[in-house]
PDB file of N, H, CA, C and O in Angstrom:
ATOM      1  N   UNK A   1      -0.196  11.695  -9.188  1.00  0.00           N
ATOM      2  CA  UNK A   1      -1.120  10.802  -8.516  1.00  0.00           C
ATOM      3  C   UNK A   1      -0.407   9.481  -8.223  1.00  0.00           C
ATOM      4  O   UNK A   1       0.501   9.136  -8.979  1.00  0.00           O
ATOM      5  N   UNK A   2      -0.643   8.955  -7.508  1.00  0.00           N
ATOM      6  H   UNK A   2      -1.381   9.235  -6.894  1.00  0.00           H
ATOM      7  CA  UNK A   2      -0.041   7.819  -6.553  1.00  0.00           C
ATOM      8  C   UNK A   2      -0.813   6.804  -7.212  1.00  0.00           C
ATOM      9  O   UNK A   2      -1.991   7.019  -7.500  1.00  0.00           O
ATOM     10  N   UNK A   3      -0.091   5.412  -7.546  1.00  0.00           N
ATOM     11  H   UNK A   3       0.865   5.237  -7.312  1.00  0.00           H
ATOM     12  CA  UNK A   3      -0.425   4.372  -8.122  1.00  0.00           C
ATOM     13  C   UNK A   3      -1.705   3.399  -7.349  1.00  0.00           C
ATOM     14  O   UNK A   3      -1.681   3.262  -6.126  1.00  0.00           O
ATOM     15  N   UNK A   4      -2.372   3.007  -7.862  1.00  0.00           N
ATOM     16  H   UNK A   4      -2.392   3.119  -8.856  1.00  0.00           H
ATOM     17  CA  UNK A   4      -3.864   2.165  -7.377  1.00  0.00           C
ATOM     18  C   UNK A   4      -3.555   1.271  -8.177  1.00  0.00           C
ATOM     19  O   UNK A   4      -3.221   1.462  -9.346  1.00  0.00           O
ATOM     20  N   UNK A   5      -3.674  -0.241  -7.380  1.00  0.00           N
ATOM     21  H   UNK A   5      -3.945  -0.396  -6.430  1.00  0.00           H
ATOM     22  CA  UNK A   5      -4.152  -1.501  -7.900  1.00  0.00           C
ATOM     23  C   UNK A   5      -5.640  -2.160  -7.174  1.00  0.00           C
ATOM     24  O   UNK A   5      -6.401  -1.796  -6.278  1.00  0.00           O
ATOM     25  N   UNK A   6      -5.554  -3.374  -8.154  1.00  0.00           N
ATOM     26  H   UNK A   6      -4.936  -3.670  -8.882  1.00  0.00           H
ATOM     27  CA  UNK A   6      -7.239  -3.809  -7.659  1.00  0.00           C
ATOM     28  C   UNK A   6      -6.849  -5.174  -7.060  1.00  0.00           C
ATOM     29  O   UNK A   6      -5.753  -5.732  -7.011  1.00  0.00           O
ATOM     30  N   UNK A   7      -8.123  -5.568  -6.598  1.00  0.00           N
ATOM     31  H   UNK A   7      -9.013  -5.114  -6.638  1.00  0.00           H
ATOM     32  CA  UNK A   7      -7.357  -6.990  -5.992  1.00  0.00           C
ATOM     33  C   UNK A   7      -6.830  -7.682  -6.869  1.00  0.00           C
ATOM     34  O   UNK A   7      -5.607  -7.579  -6.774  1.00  0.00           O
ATOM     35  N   UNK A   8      -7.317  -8.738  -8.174  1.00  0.00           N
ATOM     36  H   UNK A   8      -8.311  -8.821  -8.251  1.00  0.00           H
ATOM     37  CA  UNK A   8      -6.622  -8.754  -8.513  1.00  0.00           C
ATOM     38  C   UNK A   8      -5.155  -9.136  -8.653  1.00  0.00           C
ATOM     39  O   UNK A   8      -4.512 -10.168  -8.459  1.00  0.00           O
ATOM     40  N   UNK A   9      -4.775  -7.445  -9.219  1.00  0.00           N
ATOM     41  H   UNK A   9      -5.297  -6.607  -9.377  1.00  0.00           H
ATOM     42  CA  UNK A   9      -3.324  -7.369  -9.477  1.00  0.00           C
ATOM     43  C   UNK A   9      -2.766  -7.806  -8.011  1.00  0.00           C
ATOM     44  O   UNK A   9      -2.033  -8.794  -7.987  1.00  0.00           O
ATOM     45  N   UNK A  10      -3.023  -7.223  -6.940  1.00  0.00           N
ATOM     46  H   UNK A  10      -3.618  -6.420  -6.960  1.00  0.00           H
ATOM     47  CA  UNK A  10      -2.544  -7.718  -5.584  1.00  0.00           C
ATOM     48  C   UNK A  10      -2.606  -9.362  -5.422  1.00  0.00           C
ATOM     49  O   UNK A  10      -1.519  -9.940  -5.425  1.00  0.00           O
ATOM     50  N   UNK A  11      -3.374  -9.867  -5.332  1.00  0.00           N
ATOM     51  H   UNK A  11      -4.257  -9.398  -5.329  1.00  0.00           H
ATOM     52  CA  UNK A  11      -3.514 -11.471  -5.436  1.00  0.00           C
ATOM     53  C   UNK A  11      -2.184 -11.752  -6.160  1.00  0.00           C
ATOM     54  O   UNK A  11      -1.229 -12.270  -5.582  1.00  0.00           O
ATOM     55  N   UNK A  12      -2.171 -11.319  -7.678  1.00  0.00           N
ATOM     56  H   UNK A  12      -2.947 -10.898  -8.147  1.00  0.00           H
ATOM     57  CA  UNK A  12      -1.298 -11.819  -8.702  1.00  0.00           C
ATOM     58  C   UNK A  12       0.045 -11.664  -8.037  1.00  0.00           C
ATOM     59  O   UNK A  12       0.837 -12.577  -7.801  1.00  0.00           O
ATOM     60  N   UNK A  13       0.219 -10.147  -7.718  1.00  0.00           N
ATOM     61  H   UNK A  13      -0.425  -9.406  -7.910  1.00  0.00           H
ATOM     62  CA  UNK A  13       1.887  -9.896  -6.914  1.00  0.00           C
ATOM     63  C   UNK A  13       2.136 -10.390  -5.640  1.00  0.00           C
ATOM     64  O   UNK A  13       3.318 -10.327  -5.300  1.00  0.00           O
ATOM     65  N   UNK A  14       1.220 -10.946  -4.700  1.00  0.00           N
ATOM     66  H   UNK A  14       0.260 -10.997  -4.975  1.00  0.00           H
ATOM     67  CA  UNK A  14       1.271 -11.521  -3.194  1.00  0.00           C
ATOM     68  C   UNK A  14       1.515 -12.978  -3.629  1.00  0.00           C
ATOM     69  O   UNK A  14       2.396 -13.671  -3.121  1.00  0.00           O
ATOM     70  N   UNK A  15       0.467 -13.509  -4.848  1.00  0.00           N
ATOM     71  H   UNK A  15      -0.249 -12.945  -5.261  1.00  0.00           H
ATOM     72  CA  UNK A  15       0.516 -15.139  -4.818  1.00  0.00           C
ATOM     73  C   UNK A  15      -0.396 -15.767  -3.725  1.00  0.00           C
ATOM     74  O   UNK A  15      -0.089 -16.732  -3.025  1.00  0.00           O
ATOM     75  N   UNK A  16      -1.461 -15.132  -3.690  1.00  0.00           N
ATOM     76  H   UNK A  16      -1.710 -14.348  -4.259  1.00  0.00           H
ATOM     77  CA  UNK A  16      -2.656 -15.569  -2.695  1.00  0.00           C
ATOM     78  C   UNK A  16      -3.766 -15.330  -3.694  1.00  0.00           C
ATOM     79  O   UNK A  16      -3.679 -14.780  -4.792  1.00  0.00           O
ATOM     80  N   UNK A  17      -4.864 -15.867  -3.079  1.00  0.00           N
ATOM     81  H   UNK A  17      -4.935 -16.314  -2.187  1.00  0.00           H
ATOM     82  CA  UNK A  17      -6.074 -15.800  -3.509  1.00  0.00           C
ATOM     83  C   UNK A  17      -6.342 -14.454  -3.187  1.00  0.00           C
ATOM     84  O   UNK A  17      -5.857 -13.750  -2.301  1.00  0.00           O
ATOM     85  N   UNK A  18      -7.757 -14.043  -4.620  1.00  0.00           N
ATOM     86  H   UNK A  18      -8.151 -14.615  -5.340  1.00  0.00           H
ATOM     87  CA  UNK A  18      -8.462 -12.913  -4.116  1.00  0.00           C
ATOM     88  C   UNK A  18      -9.274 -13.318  -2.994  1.00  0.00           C
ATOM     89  O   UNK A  18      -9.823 -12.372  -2.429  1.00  0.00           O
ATOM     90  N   UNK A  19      -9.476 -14.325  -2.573  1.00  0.00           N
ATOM     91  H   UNK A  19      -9.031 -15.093  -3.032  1.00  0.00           H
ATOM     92  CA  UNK A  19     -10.589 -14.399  -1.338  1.00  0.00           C
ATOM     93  C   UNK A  19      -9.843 -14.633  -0.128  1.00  0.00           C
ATOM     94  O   UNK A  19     -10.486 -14.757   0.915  1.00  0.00           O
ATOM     95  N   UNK A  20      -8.155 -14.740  -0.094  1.00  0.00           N
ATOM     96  H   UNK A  20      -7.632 -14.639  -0.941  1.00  0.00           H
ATOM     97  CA  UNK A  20      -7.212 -14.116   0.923  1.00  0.00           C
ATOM     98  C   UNK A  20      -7.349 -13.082   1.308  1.00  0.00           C
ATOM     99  O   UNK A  20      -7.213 -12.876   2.514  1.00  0.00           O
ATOM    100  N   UNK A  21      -7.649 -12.115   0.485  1.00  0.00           N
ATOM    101  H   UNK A  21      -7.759 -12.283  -0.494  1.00  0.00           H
ATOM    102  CA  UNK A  21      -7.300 -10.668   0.383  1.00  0.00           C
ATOM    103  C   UNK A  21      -8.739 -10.022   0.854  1.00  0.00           C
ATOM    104  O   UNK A  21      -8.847  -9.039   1.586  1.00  0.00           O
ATOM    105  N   UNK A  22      -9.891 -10.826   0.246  1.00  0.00           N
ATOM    106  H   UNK A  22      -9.804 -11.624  -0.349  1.00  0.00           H
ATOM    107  CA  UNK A  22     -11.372  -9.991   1.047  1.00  0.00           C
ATOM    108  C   UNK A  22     -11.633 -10.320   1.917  1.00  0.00           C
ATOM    109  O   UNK A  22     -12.675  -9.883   2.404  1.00  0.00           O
ATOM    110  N   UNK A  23     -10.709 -11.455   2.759  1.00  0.00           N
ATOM    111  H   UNK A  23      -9.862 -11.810   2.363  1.00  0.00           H
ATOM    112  CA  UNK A  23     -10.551 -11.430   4.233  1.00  0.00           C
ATOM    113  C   UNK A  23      -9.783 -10.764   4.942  1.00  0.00           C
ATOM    114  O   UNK A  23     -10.216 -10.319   6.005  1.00  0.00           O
ATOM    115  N   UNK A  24      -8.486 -10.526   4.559  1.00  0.00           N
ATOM    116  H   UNK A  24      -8.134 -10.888   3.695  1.00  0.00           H
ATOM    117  CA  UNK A  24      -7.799  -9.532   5.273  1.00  0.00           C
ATOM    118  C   UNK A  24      -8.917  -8.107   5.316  1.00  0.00           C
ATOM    119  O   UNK A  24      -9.383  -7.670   6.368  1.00  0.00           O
ATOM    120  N   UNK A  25      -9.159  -7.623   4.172  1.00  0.00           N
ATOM    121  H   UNK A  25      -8.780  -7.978   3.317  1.00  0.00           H
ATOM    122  CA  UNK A  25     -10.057  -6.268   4.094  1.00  0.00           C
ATOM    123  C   UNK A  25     -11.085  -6.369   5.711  1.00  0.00           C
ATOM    124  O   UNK A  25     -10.917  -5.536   6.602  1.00  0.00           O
ATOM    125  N   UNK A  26     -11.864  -7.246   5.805  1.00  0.00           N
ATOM    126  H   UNK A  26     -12.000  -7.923   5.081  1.00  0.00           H
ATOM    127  CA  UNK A  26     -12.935  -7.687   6.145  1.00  0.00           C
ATOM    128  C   UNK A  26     -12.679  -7.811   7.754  1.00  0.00           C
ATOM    129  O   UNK A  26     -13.459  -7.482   8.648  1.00  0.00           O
ATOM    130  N   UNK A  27     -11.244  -8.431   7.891  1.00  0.00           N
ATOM    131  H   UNK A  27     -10.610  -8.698   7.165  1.00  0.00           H
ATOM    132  CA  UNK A  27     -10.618  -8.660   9.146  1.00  0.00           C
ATOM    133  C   UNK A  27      -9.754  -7.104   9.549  1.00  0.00           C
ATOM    134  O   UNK A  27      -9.307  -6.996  10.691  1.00  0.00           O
ATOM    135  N   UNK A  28      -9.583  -6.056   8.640  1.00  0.00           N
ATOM    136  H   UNK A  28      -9.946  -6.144   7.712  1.00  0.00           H
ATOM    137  CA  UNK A  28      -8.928  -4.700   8.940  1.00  0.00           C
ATOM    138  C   UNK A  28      -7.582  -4.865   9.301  1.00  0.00           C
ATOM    139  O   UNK A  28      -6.976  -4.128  10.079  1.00  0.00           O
ATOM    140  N   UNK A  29      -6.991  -6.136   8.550  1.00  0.00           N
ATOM    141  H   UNK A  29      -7.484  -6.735   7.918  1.00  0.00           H
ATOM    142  CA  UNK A  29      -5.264  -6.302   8.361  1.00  0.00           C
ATOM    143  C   UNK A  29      -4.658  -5.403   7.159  1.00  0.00           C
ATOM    144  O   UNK A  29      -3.620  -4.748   7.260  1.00  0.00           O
ATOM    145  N   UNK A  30      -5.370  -5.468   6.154  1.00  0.00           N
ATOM    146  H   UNK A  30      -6.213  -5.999   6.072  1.00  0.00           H
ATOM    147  CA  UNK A  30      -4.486  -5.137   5.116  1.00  0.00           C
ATOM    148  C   UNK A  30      -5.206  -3.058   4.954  1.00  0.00           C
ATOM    149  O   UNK A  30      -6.364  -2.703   5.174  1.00  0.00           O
ATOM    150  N   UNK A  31      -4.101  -2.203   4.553  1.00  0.00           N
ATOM    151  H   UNK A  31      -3.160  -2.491   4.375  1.00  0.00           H
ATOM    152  CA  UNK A  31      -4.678  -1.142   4.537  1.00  0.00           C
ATOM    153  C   UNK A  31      -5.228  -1.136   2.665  1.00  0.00           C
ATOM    154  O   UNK A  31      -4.712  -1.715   1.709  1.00  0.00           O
ATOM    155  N   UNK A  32      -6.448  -0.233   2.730  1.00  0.00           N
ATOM    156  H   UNK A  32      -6.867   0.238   3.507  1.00  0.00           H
ATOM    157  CA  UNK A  32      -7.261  -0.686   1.156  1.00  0.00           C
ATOM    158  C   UNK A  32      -8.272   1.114   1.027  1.00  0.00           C
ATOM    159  O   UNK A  32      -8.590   1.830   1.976  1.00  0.00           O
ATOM    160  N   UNK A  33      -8.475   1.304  -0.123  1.00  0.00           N
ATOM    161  H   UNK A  33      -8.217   0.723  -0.895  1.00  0.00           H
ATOM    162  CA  UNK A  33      -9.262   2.655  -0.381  1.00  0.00           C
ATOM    163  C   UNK A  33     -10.392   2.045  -0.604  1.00  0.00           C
ATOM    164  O   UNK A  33     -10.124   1.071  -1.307  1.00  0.00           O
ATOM    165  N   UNK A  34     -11.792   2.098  -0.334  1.00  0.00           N
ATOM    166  H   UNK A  34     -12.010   2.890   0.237  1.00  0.00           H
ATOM    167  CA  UNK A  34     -12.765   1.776  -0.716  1.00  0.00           C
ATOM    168  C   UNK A  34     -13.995   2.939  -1.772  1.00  0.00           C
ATOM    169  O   UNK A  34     -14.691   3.745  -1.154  1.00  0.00           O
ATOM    170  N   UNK A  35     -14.076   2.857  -3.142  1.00  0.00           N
ATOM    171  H   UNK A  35     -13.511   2.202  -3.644  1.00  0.00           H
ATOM    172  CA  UNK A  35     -14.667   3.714  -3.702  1.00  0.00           C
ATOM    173  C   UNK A  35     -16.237   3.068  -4.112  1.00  0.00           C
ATOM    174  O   UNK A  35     -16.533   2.581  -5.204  1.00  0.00           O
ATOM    175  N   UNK A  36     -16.951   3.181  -3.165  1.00  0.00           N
ATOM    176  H   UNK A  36     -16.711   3.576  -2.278  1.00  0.00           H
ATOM    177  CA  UNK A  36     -17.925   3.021  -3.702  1.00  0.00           C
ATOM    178  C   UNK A  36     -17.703   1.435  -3.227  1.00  0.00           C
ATOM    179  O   UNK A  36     -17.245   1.120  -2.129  1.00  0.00           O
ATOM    180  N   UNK A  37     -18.132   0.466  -4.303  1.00  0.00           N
ATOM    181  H   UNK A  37     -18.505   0.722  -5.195  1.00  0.00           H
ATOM    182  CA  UNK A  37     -17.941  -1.051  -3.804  1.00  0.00           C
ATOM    183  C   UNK A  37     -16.793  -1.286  -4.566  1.00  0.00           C
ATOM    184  O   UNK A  37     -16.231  -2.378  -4.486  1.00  0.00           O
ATOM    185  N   UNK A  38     -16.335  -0.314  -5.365  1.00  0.00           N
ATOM    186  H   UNK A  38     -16.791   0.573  -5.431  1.00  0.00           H
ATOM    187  CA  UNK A  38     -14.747  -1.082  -5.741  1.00  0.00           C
ATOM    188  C   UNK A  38     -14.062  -1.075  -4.227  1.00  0.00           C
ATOM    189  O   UNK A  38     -14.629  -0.676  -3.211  1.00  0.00           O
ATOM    190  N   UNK A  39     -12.714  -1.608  -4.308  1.00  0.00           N
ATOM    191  H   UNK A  39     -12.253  -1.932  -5.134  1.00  0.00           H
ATOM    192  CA  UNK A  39     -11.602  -1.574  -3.508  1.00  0.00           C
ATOM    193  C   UNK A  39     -10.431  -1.431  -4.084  1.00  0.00           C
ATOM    194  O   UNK A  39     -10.208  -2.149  -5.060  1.00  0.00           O
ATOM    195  N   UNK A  40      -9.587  -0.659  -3.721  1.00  0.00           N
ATOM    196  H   UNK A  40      -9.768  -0.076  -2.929  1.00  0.00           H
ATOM    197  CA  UNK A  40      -8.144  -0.148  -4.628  1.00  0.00           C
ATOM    198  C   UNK A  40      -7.200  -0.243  -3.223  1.00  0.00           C
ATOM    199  O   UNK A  40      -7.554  -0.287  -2.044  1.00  0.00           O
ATOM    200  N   UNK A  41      -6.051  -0.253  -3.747  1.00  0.00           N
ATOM    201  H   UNK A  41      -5.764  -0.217  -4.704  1.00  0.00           H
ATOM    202  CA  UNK A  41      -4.622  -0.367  -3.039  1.00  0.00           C
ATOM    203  C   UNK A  41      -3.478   0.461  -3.308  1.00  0.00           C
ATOM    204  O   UNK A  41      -2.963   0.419  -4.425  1.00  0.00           O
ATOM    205  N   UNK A  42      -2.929   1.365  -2.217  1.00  0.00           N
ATOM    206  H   UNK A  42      -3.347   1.399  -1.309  1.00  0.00           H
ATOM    207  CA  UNK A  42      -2.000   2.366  -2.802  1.00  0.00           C
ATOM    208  C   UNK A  42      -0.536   1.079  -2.650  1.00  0.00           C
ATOM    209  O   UNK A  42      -0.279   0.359  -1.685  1.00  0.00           O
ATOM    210  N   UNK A  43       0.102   1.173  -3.824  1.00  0.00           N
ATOM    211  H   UNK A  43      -0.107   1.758  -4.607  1.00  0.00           H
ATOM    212  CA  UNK A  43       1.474   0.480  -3.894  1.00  0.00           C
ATOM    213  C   UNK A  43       2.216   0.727  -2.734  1.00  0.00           C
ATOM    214  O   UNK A  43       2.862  -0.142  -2.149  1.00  0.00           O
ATOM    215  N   UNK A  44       2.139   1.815  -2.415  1.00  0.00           N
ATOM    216  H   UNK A  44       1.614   2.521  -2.890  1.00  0.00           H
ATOM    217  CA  UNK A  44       3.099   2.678  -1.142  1.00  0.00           C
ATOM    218  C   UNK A  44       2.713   1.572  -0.191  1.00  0.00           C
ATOM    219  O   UNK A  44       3.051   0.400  -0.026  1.00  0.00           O
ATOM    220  N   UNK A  45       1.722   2.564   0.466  1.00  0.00           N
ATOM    221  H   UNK A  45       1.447   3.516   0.332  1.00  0.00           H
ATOM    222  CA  UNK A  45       0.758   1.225   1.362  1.00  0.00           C
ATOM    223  C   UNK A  45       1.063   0.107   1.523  1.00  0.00           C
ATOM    224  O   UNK A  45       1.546  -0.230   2.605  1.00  0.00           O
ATOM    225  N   UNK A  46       0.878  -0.788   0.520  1.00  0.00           N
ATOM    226  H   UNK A  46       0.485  -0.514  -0.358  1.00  0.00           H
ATOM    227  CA  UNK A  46       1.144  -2.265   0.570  1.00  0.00           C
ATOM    228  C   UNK A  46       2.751  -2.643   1.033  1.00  0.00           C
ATOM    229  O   UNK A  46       3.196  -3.421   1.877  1.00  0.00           O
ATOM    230  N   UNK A  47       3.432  -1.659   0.010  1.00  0.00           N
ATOM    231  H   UNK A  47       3.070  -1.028  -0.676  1.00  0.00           H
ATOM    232  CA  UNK A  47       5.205  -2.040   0.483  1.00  0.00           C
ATOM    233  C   UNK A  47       4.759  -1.698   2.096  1.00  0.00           C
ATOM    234  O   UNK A  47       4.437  -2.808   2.520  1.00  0.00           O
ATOM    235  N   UNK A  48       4.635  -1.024   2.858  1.00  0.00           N
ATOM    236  H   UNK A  48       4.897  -0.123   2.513  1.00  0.00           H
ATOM    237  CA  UNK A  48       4.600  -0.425   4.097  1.00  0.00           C
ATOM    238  C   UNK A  48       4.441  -1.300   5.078  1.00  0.00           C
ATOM    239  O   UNK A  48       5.221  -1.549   5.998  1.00  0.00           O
ATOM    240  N   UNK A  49       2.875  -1.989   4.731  1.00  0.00           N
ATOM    241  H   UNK A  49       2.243  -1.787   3.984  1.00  0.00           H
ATOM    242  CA  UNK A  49       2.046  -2.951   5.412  1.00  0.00           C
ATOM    243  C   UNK A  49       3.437  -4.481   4.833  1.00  0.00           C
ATOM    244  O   UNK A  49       4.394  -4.846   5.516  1.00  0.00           O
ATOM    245  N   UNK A  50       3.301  -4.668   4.359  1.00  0.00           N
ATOM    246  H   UNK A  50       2.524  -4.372   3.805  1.00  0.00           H
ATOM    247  CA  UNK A  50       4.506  -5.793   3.709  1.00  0.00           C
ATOM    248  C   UNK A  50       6.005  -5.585   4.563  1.00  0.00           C
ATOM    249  O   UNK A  50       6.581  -6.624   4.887  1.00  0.00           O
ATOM    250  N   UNK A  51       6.426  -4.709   4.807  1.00  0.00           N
ATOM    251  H   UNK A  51       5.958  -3.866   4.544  1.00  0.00           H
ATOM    252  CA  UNK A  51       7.981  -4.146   5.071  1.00  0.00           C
ATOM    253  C   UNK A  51       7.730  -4.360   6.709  1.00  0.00           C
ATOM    254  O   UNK A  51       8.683  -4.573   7.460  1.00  0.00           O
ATOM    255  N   UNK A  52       6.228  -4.276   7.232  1.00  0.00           N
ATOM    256  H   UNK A  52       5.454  -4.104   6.623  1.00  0.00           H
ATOM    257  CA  UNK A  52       6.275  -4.272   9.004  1.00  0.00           C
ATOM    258  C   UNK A  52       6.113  -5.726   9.640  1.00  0.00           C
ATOM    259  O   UNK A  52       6.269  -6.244  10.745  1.00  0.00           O
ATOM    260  N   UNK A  53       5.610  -6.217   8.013  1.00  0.00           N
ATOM    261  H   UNK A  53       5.483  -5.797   7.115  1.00  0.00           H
ATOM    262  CA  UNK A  53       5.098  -7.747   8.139  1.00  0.00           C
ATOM    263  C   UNK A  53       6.259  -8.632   7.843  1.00  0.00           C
ATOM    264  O   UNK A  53       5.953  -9.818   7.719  1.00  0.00           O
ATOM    265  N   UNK A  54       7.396  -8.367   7.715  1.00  0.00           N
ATOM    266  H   UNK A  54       7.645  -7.404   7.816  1.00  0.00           H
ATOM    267  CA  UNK A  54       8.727  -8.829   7.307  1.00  0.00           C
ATOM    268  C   UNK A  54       9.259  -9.633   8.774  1.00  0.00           C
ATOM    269  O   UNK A  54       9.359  -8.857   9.724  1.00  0.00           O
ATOM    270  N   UNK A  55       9.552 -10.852   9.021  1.00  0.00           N
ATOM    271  H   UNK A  55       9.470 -11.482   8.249  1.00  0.00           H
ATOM    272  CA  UNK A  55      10.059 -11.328  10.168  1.00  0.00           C
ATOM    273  C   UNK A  55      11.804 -11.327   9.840  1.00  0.00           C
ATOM    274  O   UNK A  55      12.374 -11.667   8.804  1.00  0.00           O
ATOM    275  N   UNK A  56      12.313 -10.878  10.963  1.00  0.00           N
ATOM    276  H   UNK A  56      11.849 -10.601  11.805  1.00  0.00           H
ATOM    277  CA  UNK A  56      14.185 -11.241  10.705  1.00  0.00           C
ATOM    278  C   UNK A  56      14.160 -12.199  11.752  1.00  0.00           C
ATOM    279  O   UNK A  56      13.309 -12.510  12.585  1.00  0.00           O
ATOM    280  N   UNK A  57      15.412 -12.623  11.476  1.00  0.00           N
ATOM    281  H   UNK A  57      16.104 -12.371  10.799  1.00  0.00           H
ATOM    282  CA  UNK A  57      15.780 -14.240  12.049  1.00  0.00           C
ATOM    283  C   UNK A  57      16.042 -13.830  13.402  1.00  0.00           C
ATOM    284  O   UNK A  57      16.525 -12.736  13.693  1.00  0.00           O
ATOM    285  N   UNK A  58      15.737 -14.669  14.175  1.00  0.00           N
ATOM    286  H   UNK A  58      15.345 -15.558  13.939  1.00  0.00           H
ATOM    287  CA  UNK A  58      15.997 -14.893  15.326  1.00  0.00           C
ATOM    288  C   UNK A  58      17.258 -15.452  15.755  1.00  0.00           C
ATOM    289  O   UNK A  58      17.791 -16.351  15.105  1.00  0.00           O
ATOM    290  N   UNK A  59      18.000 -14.765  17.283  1.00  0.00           N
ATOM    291  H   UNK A  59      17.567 -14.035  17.812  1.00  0.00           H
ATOM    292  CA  UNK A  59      19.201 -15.997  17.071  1.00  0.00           C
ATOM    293  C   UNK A  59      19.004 -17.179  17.921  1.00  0.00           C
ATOM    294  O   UNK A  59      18.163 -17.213  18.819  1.00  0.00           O
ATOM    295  N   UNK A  60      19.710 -18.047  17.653  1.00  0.00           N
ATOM    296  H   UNK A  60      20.393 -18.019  16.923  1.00  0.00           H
ATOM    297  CA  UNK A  60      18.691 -19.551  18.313  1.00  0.00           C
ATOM    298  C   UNK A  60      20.132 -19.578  19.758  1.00  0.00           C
ATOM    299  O   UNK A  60      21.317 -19.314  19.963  1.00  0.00           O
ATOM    300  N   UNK A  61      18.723 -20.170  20.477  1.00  0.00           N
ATOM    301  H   UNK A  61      17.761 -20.384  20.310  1.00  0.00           H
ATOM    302  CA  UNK A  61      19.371 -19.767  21.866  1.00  0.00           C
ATOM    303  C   UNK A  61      19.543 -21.311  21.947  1.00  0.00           C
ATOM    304  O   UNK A  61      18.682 -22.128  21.623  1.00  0.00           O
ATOM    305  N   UNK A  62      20.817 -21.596  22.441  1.00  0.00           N
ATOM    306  H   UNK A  62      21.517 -20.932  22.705  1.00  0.00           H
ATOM    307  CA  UNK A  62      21.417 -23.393  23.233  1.00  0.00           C
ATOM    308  C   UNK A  62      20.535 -22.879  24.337  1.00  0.00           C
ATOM    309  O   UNK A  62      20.234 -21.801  24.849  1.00  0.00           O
ATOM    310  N   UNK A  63      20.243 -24.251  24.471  1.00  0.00           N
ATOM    311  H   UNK A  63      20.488 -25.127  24.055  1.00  0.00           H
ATOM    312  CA  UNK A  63      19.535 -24.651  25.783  1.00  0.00           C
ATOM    313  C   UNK A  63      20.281 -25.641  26.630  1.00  0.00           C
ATOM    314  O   UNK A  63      20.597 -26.791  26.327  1.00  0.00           O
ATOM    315  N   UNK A  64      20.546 -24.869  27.952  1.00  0.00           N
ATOM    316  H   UNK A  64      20.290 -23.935  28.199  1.00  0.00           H
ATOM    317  CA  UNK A  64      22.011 -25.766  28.601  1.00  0.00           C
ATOM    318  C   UNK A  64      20.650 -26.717  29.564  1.00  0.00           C
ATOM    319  O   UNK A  64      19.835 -26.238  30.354  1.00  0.00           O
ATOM    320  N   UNK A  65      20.821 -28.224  29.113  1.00  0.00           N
ATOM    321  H   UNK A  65      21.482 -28.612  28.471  1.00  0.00           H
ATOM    322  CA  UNK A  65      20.320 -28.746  29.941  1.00  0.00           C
ATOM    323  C   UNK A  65      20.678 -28.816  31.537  1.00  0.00           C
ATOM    324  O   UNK A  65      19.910 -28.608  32.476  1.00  0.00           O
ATOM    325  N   UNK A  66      22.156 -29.190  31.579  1.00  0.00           N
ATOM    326  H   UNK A  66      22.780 -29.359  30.817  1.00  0.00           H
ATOM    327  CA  UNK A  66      22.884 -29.314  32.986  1.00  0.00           C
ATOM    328  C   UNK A  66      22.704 -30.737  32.929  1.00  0.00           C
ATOM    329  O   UNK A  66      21.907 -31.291  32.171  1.00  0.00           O
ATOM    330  N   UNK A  67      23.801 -31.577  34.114  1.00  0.00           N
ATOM    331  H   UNK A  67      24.448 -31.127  34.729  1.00  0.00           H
ATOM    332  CA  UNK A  67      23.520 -32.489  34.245  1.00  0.00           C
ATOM    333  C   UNK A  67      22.431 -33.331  34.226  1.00  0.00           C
ATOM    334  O   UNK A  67      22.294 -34.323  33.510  1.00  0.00           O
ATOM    335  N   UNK A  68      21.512 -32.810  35.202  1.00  0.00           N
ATOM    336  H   UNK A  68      21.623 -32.005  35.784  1.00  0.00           H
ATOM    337  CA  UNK A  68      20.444 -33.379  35.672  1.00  0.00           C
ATOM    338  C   UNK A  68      19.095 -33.889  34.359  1.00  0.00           C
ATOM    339  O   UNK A  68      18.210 -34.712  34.591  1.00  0.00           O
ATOM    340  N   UNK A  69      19.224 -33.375  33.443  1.00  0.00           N
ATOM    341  H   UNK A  69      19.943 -32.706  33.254  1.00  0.00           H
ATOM    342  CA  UNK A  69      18.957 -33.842  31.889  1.00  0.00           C
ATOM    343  C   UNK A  69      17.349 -32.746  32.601  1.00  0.00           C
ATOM    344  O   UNK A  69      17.327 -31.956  33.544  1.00  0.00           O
ATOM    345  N   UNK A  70      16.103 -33.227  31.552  1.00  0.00           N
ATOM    346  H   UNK A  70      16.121 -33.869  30.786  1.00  0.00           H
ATOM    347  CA  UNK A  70      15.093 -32.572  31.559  1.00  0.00           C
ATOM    348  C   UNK A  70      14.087 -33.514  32.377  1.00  0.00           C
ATOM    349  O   UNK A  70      13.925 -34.687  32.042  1.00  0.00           O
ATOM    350  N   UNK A  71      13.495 -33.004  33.342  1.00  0.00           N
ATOM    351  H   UNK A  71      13.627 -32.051  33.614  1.00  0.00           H
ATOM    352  CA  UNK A  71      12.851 -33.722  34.096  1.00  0.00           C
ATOM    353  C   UNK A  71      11.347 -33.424  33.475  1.00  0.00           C
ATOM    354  O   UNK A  71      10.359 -33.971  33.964  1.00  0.00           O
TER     355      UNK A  71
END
């Protein structure tokens, strides 16, 4: 069986509020199991949703003014 956390533990490992997290639910960002009125989180899942949510650096583009400077 595949690991379940509760909010919670998620709050604790993100470093956000639980009332971060019953907005994401609420807003249909974060993926979540709903049993009944609990709410659970597959670990998998979260790395998944976390790993797409990952930004890499950008490369920074010079901006050639040209003589004429910025009008």
């Amino acid at each position: 069986m595949e690991k379940y956390i509760d909010i919670k533990e998620l709050s604790q490992n993100l470093s956000v509020k639980p009332m971060t997290i019953y907005g994401w639910i609420h807003d249909g960002m974060i993926p979540h199991v709903k049993l009944g009125k609990l709410v659970r989180f597959r670990v998998r899942e979260i790395d998944q949703w976390l790993e797409k949510k990952k930004k890499t650096a950008r490369d920074r583009r010079v901006l050639d003014i040209g003589p004429e400077g910025l009008s």
